[in-house]
C-alpha positions as CSV (number, residue, x, y, z in Angstrom):
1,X,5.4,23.2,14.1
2,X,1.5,24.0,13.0
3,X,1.3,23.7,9.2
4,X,-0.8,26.2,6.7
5,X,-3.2,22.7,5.5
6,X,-6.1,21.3,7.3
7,X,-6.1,17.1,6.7
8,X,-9.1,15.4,6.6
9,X,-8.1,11.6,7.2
10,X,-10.8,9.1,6.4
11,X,-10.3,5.6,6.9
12,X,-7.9,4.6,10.6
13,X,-7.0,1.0,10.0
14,X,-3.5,-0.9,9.9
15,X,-2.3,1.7,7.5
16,X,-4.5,5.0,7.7
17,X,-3.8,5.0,11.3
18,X,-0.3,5.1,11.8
19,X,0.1,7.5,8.6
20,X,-2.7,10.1,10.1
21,X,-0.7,10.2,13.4
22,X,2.3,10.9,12.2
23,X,0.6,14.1,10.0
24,X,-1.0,15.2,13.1
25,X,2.0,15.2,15.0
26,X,3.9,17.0,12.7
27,X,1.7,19.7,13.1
28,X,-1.5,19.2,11.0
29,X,-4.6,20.4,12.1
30,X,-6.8,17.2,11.0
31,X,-10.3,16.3,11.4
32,X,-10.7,12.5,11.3
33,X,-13.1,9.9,10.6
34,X,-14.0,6.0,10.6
35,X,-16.4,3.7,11.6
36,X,-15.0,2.3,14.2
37,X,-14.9,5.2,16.4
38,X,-12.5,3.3,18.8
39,X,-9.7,4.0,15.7
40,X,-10.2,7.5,16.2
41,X,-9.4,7.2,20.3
42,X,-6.1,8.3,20.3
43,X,-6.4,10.3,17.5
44,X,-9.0,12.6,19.2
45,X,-6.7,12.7,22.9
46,X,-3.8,14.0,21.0
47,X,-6.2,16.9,19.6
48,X,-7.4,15.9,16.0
49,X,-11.3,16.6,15.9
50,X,-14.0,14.1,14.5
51,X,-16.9,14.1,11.8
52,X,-19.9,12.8,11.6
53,X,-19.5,12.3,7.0
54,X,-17.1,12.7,4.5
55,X,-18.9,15.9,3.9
56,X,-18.4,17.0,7.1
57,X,-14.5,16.1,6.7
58,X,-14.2,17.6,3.2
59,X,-16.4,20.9,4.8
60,X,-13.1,21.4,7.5
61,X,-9.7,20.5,4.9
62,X,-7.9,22.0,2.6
63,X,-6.6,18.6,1.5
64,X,-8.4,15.1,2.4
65,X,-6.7,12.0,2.5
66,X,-8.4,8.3,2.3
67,X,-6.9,4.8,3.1
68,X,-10.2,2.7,2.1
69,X,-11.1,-0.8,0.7
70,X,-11.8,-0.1,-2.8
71,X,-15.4,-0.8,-2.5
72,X,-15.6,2.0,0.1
73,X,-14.1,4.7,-2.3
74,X,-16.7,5.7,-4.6
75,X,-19.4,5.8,-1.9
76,X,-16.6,8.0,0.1
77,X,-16.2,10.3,-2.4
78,X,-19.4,10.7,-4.5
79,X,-22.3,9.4,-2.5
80,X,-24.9,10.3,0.1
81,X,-22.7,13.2,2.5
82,X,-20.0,12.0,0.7
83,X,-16.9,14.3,-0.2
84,X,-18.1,16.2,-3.4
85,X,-20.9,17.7,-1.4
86,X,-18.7,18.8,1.3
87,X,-15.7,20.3,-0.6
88,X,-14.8,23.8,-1.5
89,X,-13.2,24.5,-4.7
90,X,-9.9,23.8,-5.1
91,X,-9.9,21.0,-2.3
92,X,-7.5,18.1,-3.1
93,X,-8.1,14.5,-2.6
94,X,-5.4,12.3,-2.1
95,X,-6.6,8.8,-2.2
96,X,-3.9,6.0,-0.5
97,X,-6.4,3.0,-1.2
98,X,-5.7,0.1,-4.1
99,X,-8.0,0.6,-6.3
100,X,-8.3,-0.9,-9.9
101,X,-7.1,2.2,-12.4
102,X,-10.5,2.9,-14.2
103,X,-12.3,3.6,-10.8
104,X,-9.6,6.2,-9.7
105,X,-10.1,7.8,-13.7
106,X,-13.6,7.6,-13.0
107,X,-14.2,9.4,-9.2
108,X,-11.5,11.9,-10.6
109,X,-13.4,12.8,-13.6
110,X,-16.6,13.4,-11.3
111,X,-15.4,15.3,-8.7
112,X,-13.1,17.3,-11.8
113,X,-16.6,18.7,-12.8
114,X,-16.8,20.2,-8.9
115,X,-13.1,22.0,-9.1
116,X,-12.0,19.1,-6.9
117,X,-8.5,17.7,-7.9
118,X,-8.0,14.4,-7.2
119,X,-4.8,12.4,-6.6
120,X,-4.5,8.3,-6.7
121,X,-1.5,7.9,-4.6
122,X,-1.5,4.1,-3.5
123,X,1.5,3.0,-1.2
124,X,3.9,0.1,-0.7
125,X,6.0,-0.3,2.5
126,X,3.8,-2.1,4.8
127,X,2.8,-1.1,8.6
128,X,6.1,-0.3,9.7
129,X,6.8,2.0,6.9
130,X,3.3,3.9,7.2
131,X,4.7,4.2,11.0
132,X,7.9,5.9,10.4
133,X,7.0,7.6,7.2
134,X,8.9,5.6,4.8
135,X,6.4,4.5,2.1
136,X,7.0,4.3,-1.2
137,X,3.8,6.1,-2.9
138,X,2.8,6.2,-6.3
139,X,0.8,9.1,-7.8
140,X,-1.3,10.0,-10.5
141,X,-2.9,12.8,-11.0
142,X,-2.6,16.5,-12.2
143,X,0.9,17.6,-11.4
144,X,-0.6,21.1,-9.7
145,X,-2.4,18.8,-7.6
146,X,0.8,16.5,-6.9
147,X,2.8,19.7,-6.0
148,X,0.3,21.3,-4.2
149,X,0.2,18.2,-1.6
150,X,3.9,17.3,-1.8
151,X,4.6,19.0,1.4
152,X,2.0,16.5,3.1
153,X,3.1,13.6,0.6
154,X,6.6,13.8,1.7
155,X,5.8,13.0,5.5
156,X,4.1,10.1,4.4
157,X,6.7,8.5,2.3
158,X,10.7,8.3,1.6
159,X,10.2,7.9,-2.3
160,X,7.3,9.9,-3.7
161,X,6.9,9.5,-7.8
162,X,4.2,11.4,-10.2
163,X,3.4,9.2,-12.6
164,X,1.5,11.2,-14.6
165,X,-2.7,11.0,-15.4
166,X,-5.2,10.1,-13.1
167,X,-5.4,6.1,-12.9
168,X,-1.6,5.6,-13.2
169,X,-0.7,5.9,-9.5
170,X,-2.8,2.6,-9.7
171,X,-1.0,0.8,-12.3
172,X,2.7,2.0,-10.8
173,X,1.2,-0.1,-7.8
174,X,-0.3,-3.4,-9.3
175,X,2.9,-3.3,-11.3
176,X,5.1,-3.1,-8.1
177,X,3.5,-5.8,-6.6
178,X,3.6,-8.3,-9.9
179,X,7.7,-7.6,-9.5
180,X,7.2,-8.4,-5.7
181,X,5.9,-11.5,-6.3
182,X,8.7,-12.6,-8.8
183,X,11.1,-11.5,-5.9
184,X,9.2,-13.9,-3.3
185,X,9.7,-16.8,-5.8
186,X,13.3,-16.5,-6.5
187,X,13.1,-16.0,-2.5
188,X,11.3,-19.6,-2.1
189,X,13.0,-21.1,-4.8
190,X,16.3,-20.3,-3.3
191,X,16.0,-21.1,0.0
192,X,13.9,-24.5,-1.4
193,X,17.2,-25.2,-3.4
194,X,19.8,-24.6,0.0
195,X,17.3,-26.2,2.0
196,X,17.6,-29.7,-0.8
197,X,21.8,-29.1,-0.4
198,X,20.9,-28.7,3.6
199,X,22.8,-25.5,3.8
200,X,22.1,-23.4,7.1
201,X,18.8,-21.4,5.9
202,X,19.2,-18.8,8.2
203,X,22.8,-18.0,7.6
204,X,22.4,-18.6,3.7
205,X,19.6,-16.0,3.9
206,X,21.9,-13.3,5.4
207,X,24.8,-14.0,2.5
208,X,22.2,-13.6,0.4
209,X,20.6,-10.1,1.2
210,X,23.9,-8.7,1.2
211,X,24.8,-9.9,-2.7
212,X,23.1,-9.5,-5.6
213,X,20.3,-11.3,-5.2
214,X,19.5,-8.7,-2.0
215,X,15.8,-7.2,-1.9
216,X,13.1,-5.7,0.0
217,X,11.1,-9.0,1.4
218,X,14.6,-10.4,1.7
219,X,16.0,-7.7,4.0
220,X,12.5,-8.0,5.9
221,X,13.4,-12.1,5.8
222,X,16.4,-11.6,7.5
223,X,15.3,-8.7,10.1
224,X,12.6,-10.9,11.5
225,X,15.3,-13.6,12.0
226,X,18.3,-11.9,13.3
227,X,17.1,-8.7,14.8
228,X,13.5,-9.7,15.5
229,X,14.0,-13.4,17.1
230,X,11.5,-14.8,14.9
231,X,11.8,-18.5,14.2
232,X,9.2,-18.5,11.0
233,X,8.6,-16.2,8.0
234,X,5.8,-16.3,5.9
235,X,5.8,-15.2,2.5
236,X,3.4,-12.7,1.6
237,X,1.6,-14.0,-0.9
238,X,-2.1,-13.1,-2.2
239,X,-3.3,-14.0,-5.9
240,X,-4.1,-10.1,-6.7
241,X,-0.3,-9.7,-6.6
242,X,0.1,-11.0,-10.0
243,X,-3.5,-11.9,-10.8
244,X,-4.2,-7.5,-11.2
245,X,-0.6,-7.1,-13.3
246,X,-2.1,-10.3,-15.5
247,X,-5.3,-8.4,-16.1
248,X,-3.8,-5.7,-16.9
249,X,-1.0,-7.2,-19.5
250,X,-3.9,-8.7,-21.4
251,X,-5.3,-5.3,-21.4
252,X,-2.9,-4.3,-22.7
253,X,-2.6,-6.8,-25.2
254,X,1.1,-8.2,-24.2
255,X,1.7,-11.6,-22.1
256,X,4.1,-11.5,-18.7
257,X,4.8,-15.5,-18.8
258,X,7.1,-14.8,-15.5
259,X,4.4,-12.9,-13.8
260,X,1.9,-16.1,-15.2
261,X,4.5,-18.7,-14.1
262,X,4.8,-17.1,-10.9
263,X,1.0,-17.0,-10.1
264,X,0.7,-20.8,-11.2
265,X,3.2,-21.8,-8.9
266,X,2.0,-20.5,-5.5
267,X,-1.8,-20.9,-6.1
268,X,-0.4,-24.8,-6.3
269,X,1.1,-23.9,-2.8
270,X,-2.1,-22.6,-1.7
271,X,-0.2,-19.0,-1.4
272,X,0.8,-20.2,2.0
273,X,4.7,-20.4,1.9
274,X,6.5,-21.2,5.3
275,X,9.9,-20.8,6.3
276,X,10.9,-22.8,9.5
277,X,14.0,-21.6,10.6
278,X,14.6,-23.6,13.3
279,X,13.8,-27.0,11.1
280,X,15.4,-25.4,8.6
281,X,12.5,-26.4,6.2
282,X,10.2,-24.9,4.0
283,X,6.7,-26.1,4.5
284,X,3.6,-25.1,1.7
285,X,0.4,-26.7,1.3
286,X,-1.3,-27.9,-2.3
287,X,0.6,-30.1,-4.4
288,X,3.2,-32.4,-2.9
289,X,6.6,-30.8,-3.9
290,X,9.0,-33.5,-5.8
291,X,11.8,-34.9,-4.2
């Protein structure tokens, strides 16, 4: 069914890609853009059109979404062809990437000046969920804004929260992946602990993602196992996780000592924690783990 909004999508990779497919197949006129053109391929054969700039992007949309590294987003938005001198007035910019909070107060404030309202709306949900359209995305922002590109928002993600000023999309997201974190260490410490009182890992896993102790990397845990025929799982585990939510505690001038406890631990694991299924053992580099 064609929609009334023109996307701009800028930025194709493992998450921008699938997300700006799905918009153009629900009916989105979309003009797209990356650097690696061969991103764009199928994009273009199932009818989106390319740019050659942001500018170019912003000059055809009605609403412009990015999924950047957060170095790129600045440039993207307020440099040389960038978005700002592109954009009509009343354009909104919806921006998926993780960035730190003062940079999304800060491109919002510029582009402000140029009747340009932005929106940081990081996601959580991984590849699958930008695929299927069930992200979890955080956004902050001015609430006309937030309305005006709910309709878009809401084929991008399941659960789609305002959290109020510019910037605090950003910290619903750092804060989200600090409790992550917390929930992949009760997951290794658990299965570390049945592992020691040699119960069967795989089938303790499933007993556990259907009790109380059930969550999201858990039910993904147990999928790759029983659905998916996977014989290892990897924790996913990067120091930003709780390193940002650290930052941003001290900021904030309170201490998270489970967020801090949790950061110790893996970075003395190397944040490389394996589950081996069929060993039934749990293998992490770093410090020897005591007997």
């Amino acid at each position: 069914m064609p929609q009334s909004d023109h996307i701009g999508f800028i930025g194709l990779g493992n998450m921008g890609g699938p997300i700006a497919l799905r918009l153009l197949r629900a009916g989105f006129p979309m003009t797209v853009l990356d650097l690696d053109r061969e991103k764009m391929r199928q994009l273009l054969q199932e009818g989106a059109g390319s740019a050659s700039s942001p500018a170019e992007v912003a000059e055809r949309s009605t609403i412009v979404i990015t999924s950047l590294q957060a170095n790129a987003v600045e440039e993207v938005a307020l440099g040389n062809r960038g978005i700002v001198e592109g954009a009509k007035a009343g354009l909104v910019f919806v921006d998926l990437s993780s960035t730190e909070p003062e940079l999304a107060v800060r491109v919002s404030s510029a582009l402000g000046e140029h009747d340009i309202a932005m929106l940081d709306a990081p996601v959580s949900g991984a590849d699958i969920g930008a695929t299927n359209g069930a992200l979890t995305v955080f956004v902050g922002g001015s609430y006309e804004a937030y309305q005006r590109s709910l309709p878009v928002l809401q084929y991008i993600g399941r659960t789609v929260t305002h959290l109020g000023k510019a910037g605090n999309g950003q910290i619903g997201k750092v804060i989200n992946e600090m409790m992550q974190a917390q929930s992949s260490l009760a997951i290794y410490e658990g299965l570390l602990l049945a592992e020691k009182m040699e119960l069967d890992l795989k089938m303790f896993a499933r007993a556990a993602s259907a009790g109380c102790a059930q969550s999201w990397r858990l039910d993904e845990l147990v999928d790759s196992v029983f659905n998916l025929g996977e014989t290892k799982f990897r924790l996913n585990l990067r120091p930003e996780r709780t390193g940002r939510a650290i930052e941003l505690a001290a900021k904030a001038g309170i201490a998270l000592p489970g967020s801090e406890a949790t950061h110790r631990i893996f970075a003395d694991r190397a944040w490389d924690v394996v589950i081996d299924f069929d060993a039934s053992t749990i293998t992490a580099p770093g410090k020897k783990l005591p007997d």
